[in-house]
C-alpha positions in Angstrom: -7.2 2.8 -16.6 -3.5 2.6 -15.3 -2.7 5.1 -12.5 0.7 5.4 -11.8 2.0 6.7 -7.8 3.8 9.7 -9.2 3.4 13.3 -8.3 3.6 16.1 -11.3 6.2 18.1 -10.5 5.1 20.3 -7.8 7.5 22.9 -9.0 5.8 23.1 -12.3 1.9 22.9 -11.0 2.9 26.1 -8.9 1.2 28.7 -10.2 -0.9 26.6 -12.2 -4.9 27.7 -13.0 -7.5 25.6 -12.3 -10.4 24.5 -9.5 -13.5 22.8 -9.1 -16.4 21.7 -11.8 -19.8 21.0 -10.7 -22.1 19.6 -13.4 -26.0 21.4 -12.6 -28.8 20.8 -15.1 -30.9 23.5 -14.9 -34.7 22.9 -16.4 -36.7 26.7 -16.5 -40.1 26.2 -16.4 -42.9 27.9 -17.7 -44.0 30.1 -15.2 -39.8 31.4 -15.4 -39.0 29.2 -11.9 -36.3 26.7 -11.8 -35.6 23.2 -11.0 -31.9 22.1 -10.9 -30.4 19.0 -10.1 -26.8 17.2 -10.5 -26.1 13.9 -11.1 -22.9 14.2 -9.6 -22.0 13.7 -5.7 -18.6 15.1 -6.2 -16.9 17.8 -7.9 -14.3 17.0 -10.4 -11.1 19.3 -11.0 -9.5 20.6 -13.9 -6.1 22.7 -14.0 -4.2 23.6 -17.0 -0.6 22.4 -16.6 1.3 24.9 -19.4 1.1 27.9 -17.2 3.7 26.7 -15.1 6.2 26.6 -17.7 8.6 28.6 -17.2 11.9 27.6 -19.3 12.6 25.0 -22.1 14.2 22.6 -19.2 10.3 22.7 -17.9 9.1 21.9 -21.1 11.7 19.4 -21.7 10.4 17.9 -17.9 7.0 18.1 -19.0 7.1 16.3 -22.3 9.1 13.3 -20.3 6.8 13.1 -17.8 3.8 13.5 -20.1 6.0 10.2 -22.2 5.9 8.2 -19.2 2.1 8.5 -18.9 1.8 7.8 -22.8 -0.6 10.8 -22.8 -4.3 9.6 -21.4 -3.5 6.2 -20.6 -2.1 6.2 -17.0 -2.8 9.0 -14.0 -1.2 10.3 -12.0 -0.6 12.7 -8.6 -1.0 16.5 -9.1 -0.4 18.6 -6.2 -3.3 21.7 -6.1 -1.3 24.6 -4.5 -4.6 26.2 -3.2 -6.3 23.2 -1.9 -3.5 20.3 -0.8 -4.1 20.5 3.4 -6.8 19.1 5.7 -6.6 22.9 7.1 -6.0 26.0 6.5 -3.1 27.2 4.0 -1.8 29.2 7.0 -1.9 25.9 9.4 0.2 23.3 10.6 -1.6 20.1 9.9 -2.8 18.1 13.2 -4.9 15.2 14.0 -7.7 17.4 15.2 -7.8 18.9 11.8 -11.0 16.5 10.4 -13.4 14.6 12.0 -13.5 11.7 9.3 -16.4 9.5 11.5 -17.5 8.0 14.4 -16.9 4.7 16.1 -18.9 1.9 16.1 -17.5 -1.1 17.9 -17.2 -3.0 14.2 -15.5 -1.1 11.8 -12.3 -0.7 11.5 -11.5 0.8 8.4 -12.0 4.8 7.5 -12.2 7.3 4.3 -10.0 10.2 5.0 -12.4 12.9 4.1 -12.1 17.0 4.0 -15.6 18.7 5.2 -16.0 22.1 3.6 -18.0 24.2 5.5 -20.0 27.8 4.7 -22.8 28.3 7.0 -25.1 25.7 8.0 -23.7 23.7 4.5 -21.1 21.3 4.0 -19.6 19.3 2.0 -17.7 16.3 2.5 -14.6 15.2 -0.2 -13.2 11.7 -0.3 -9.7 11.8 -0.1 -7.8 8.7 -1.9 -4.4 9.8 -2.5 -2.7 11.2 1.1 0.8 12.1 1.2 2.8 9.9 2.6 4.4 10.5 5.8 1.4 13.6 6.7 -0.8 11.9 8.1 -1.8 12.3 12.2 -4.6 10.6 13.3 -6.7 10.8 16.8 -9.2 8.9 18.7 -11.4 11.0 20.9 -9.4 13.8 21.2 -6.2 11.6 21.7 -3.3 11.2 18.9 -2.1 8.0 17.9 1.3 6.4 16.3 1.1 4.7 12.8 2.1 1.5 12.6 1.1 1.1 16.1 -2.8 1.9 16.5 -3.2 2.5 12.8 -2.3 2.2 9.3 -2.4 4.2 6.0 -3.3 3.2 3.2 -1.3 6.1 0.9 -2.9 4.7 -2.8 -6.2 4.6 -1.0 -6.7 7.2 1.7 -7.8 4.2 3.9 -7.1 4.5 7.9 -7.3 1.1 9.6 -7.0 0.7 13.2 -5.7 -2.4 15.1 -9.0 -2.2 16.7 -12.2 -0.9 16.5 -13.0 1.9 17.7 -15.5 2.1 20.2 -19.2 3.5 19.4 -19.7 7.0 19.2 -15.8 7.2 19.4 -14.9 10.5 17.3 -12.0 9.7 14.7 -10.4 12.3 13.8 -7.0 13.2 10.9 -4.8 15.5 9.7 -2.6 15.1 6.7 -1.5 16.3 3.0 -3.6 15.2 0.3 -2.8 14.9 -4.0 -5.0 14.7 -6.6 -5.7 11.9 -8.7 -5.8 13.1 -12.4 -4.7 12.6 -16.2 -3.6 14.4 -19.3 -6.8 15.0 -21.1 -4.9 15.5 -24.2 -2.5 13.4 -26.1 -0.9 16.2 -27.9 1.5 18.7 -26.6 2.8 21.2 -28.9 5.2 24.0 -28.3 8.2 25.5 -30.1 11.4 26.8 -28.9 10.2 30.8 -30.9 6.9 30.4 -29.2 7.9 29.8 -25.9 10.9 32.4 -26.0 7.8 34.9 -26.7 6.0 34.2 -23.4 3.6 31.8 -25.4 2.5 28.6 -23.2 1.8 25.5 -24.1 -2.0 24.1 -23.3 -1.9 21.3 -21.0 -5.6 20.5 -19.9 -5.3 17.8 -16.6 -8.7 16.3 -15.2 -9.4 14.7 -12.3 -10.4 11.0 -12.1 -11.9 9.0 -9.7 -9.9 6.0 -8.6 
């Protein structure tokens, strides 16, 4: 699969619907308790890109950029308005934002990660396609300049430091994050009477892993 470095337009994912998909398989025995497991370690997102439609010239935008891809073939960077900050909506990102892992004297090369938290859970996301530019990162409570102490690797979400950090070291980030996904369709269809109705088309985007 082809992924391309391009962002949707963040103008038309606005308002967009979509989220997270866990996959559980449930088993009910017969005494009516449950076992449940998942096969997968990570969620996978869905969002439907029609809803932000909102003229012909966004329909127009979407069909070229939806061209460009040539449908399924190559993803691409989709912005999720609800979800696109290592804090809170309300927050200006820092580099205290995440703690991302802990030093070790050896490595030198990090996964940005975003920890959800609710209660004693978490759960911590890989994040592989950073924005470029956002992001801050810190060493032991300590902010650092790219291209000095670190780099960023944007098409990854890789941090690598000109050194190792030293053991138990905490490494900590801030930054803005995209989501890797395709068109999971190779149709679009619309018309002009439609659309001047309110209708929408249906344009389903998944989330790969890259």
């Amino acid at each position: 699969m082809g992924f391309h470095e391009i962002r949707f337009p963040a103008t038309l994912s606005f308002g967009s619907i979509g989220g997270p998909q866990r996959r559980t398989e449930v088993v009910t025995l017969v005494n009516g308790f449950e076992e449940r497991n998942t096969p997968w370690a990570h969620s996978r997102r869905r969002y439907d890109a029609g809803v932000g439609m909102r003229s012909l010239d966004d329909v127009e935008t979407l069909i070229s950029f939806f061209e460009a891809r040539q449908g399924q073939l190559h993803g691409f960077r989709w912005k999720d308005w609800s979800d696109f900050k290592s804090c809170t909506a309300s927050k200006d990102i820092s580099y205290r934002d995440q703690v991302i892992a802990l030093g070790d004297d050896v490595t030198d090369r990090f996964q940005l990660m975003k920890t959800y938290h609710s209660g004693p859970h978490s759960y911590a996301r890989p994040v592989c396609k950073p924005v470029e530019g956002t992001v801050h990162v810190g060493l032991a409570d300590d902010p650092l300049r790219e291209s000095v102490d670190f780099e960023v690797d944007v098409t990854a979400g890789v941090v690598t430091f000109s050194h190792p950090p030293s053991l138990g070291t905490e490494i900590t980030a801030g930054f803005e994050f995209d989501v890797p996904v395709r068109f999971d369709t190779d149709q679009i269809q619309t018309s002009v009477a439609s659309f001047k109705a309110g209708d929408v088309p249906n344009v389903p985007v998944v989330e790969v892993r890259v």
